[in-house]
C-alpha positions as CSV (number, residue, x, y, z in Angstrom):
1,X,-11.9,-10.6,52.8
2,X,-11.9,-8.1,50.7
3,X,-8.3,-6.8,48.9
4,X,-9.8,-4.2,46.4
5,X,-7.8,-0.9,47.0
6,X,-9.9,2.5,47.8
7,X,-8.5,5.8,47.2
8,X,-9.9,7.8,50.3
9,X,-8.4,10.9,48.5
10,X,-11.0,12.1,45.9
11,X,-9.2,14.0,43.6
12,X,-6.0,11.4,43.6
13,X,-7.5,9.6,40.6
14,X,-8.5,12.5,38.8
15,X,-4.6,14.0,39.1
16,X,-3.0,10.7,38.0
17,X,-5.7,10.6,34.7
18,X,-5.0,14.4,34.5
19,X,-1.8,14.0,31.9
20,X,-3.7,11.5,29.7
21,X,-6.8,13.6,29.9
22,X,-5.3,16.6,28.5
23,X,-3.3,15.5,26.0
24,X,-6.8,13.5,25.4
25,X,-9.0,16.6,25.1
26,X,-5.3,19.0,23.2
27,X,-4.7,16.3,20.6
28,X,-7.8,14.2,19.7
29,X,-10.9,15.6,20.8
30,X,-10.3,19.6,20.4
31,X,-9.1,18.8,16.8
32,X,-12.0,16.2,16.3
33,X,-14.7,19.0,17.8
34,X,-13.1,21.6,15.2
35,X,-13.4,19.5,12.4
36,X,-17.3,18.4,13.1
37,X,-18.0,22.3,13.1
38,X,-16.0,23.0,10.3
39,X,-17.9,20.4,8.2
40,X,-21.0,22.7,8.6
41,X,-19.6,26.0,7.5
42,X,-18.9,27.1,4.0
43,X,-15.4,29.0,4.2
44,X,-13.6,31.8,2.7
45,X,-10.0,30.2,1.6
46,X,-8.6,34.3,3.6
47,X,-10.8,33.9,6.5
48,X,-12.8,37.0,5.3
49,X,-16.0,35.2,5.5
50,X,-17.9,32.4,7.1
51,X,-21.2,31.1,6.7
52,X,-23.2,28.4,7.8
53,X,-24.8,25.9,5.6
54,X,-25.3,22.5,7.8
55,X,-24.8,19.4,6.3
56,X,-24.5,20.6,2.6
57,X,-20.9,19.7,2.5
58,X,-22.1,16.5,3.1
59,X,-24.6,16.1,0.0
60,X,-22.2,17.4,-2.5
61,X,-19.7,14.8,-1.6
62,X,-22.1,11.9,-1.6
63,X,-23.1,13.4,-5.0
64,X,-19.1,13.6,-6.1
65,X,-18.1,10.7,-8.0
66,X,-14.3,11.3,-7.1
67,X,-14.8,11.0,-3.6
68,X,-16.5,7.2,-4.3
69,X,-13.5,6.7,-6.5
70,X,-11.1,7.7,-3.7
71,X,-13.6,5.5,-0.9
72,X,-12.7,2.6,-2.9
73,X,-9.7,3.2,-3.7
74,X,-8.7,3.5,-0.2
75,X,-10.3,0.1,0.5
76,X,-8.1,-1.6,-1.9
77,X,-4.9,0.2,-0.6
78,X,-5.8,-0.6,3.0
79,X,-7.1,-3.8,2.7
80,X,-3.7,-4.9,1.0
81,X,-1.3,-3.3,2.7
82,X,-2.8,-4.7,6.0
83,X,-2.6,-8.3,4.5
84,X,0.4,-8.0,3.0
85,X,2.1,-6.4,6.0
86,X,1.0,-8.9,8.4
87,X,1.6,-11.7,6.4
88,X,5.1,-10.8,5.1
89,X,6.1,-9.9,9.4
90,X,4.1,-13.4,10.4
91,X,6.7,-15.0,7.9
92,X,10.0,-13.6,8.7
93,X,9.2,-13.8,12.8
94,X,8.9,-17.6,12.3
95,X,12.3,-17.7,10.5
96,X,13.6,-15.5,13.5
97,X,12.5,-17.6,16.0
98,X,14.3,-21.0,14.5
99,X,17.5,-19.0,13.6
100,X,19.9,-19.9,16.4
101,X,23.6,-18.0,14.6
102,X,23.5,-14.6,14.2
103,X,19.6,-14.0,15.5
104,X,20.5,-11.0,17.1
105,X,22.1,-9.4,13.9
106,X,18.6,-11.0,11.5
107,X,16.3,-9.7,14.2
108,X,18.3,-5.8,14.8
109,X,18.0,-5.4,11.0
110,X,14.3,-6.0,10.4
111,X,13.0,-3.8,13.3
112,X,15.7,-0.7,11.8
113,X,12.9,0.6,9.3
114,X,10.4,1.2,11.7
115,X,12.9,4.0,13.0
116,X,12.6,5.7,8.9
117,X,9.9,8.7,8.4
118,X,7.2,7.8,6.0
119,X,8.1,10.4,3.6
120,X,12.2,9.1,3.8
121,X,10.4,5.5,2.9
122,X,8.3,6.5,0.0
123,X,11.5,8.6,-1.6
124,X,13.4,5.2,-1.5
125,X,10.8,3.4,-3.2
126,X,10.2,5.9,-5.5
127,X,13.8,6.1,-6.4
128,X,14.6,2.2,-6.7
129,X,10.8,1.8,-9.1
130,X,12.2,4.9,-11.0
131,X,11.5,4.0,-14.5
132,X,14.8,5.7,-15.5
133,X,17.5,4.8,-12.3
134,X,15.5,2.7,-10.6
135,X,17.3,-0.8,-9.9
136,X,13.7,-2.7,-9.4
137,X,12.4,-0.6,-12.8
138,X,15.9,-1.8,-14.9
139,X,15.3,-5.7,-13.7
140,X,11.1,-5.4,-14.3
141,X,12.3,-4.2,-18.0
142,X,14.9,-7.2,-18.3
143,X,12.3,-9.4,-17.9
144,X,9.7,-7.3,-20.0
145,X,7.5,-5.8,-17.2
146,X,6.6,-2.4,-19.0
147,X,6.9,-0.3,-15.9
148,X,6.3,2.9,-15.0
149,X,4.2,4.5,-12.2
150,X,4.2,7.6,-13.6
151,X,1.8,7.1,-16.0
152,X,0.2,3.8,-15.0
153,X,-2.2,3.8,-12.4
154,X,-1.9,-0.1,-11.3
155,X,1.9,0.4,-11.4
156,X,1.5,3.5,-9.3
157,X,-0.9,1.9,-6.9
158,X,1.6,-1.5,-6.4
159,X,4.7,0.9,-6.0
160,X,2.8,2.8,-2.8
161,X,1.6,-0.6,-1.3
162,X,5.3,-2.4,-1.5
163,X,6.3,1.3,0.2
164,X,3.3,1.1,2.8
165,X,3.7,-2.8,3.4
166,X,7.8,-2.3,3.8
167,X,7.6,0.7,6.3
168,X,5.0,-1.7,8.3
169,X,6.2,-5.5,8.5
170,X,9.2,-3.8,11.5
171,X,6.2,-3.0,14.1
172,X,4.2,-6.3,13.5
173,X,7.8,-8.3,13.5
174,X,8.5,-7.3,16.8
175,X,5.1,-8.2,18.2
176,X,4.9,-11.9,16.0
177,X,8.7,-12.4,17.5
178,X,7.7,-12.2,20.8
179,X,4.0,-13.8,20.5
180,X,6.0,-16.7,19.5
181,X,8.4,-16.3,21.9
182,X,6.1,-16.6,24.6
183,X,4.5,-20.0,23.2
184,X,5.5,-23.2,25.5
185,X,8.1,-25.1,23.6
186,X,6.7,-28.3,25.6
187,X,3.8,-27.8,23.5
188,X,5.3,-27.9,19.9
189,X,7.7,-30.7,21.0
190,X,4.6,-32.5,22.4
191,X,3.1,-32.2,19.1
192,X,6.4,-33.2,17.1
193,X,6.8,-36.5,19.5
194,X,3.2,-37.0,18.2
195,X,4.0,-37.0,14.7
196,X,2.7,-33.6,13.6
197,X,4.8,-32.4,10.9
198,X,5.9,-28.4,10.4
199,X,3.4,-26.9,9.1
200,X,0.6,-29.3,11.2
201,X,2.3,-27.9,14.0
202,X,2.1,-23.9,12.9
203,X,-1.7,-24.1,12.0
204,X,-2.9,-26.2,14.8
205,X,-0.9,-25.1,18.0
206,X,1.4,-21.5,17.0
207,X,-1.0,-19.7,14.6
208,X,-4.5,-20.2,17.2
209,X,-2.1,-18.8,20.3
210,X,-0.7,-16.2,18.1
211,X,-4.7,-15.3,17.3
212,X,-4.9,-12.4,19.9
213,X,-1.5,-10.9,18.9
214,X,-2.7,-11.4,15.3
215,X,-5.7,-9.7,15.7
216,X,-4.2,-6.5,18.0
217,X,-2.5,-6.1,14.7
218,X,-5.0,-6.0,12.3
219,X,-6.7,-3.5,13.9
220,X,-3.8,-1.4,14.1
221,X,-2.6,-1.8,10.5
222,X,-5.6,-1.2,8.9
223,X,-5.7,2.2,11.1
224,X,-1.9,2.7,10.1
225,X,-3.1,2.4,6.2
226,X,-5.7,4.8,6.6
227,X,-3.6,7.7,8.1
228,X,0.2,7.2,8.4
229,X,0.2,6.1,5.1
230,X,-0.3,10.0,3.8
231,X,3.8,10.4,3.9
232,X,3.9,7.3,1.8
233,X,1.7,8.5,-0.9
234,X,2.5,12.2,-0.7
235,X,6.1,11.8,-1.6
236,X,5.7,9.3,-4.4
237,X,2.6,9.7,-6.1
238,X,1.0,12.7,-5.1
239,X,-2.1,10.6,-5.5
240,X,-1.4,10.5,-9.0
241,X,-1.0,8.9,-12.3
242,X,-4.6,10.9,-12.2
243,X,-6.3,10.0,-8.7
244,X,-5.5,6.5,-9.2
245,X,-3.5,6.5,-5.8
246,X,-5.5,9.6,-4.0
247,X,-6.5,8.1,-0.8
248,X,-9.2,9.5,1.4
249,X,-6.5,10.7,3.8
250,X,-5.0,12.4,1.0
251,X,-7.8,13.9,-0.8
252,X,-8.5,15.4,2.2
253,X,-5.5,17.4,2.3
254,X,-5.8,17.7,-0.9
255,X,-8.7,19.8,-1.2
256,X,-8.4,21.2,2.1
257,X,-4.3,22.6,1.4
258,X,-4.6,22.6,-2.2
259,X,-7.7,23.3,-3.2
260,X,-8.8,25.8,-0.1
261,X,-12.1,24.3,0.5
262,X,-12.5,24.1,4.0
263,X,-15.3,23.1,4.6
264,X,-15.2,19.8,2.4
265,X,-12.1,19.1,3.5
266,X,-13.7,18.9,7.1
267,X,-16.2,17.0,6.0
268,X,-14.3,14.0,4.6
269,X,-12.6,14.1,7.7
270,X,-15.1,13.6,9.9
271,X,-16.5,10.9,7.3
272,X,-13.1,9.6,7.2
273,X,-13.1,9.0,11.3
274,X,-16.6,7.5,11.4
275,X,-15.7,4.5,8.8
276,X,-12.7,4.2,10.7
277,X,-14.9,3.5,13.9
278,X,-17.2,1.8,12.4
279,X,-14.7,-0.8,11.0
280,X,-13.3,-0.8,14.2
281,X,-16.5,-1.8,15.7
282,X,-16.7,-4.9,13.2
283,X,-13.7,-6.2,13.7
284,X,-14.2,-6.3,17.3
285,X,-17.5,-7.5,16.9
286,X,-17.1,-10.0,14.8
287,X,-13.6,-11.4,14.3
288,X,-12.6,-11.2,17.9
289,X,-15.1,-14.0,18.5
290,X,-12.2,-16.2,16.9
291,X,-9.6,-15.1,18.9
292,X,-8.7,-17.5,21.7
293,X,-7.6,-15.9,24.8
């Protein structure tokens, strides 16, 4: 017997997508189709002129040695805020989930700075690694850490990816917390009567279940590091000391806003989306084969 249900009414379908569609075509593939054209033109910063010169925004960026420094730059700054984020949530959901006294309290206060702006998060940072005020800056220089990001680029650089990491760990705490949450106690205690010790127990039976929670957040977090972490960088570093911070993301506002050229701007953009997809692609292709549904 067959139990599939069939929508006699053509169009029903269509008007339920029709919301999601739109705001599909308005918000993601408008934009996207504008930058792709944009990419080819060669723009007056006024709009008094246009002019059409193909892929030769392209060449002149694979032929610009700060755009390579930004590529790998943002590989670093990704890379480590992903790792960092997911292993710093991963650490304080497992304490969560043994606390038993005040758990709701523990649990309300880690998921509060997902509700802060990334700009509002970067200015605290930026305020507590001030080498002047800064409390972090004043106990670095107790202990003799010469600190300050203002004019060292590996200071700057650690300063945006504790701000990144911070803003982060709240979304993937409240997916670790309930991927554990959702894991049969009669399995760990079957494990404990067995003799498995505590950590024996995380790497053999929590961590593999956890695998497809862990892995819907790495995609997301390295996605998050590659945009949403503009507000980050923008209100600390500016991409400075230098370009030593200067993102992809935000070298292409910054010579798109800043420097008025269009048309690379567009470029990067649309360069920017492709190695996004393409990382995409890998992950799924590759480390999704370890993920045990």
């Amino acid at each position: 017997m067959d139990n599939k249900p069939v929508f006699h009414n053509v169009w029903l379908p269509v008007l339920l997508l029709a919301p999601q569609l739109v705001i599909t075509f308005i918000f993601f593939l408008w934009p996207a189709g504008q930058a792709v054209w944009q990419s080819t033109l060669l723009e007056d910063p006024f709009g008094l002129s246009t002019e059409f010169v193909g892929l030769e925004n392209f060449f002149e960026l694979f032929e610009d040695s700060a755009y390579f420094s930004s590529f790998g730059t943002t590989l670093f700054f990704s890379f480590a805020v992903a790792a960092l984020a997911l292993f710093v949530s991963l650490l304080l959901a497992v304490m969560a989930d043994h606390i038993i006294k005040g758990a709701t309290a523990y649990k309300t206060l880690l998921i509060w700075p997902y509700a802060v702006a990334p700009a509002v998060a970067g200015v605290l940072w930026l305020f507590m690694f001030n080498p002047t005020v800064g409390v972090l800056a004043h106990a670095m220089a107790a202990v003799g850490i010469d600190w300050n990001p203002f004019i060292n680029g590996g200071d700057g650089m650690f300063m945006v990816i504790v701000a990144a990491t911070w803003k982060q760990i709240s979304y993937n705490f409240l997916f670790f917390l309930a991927g554990l949450q959702s894991i049969p106690r009669s399995l760990i205690e079957a494990a404990a009567i067995d003799g498995a010790g505590p950590a024996k127990r995380f790497f053999t039976i929590v961590f593999p279940l956890l695998s497809p929670t862990s892995f819907f957040l790495l995609v997301v977090n390295l996605v998050y590091a590659f945009f949403d972490t503009f507000g980050v960088i923008h209100a600390m570093t500016q991409g400075g000391p230098g370009d030593s911070t200067t993102t992809l993301v935000y070298k292409v506002y910054a010579d798109g806003f800043v420097g008025l050229n269009l048309g690379s701007s567009s470029a990067q953009s649309v360069l920017l989306m492709i190695l996004v997809g393409v990382l995409t692609v890998i992950q799924f292709k590759y480390v999704e084969k370890k993920v045990a549904y």
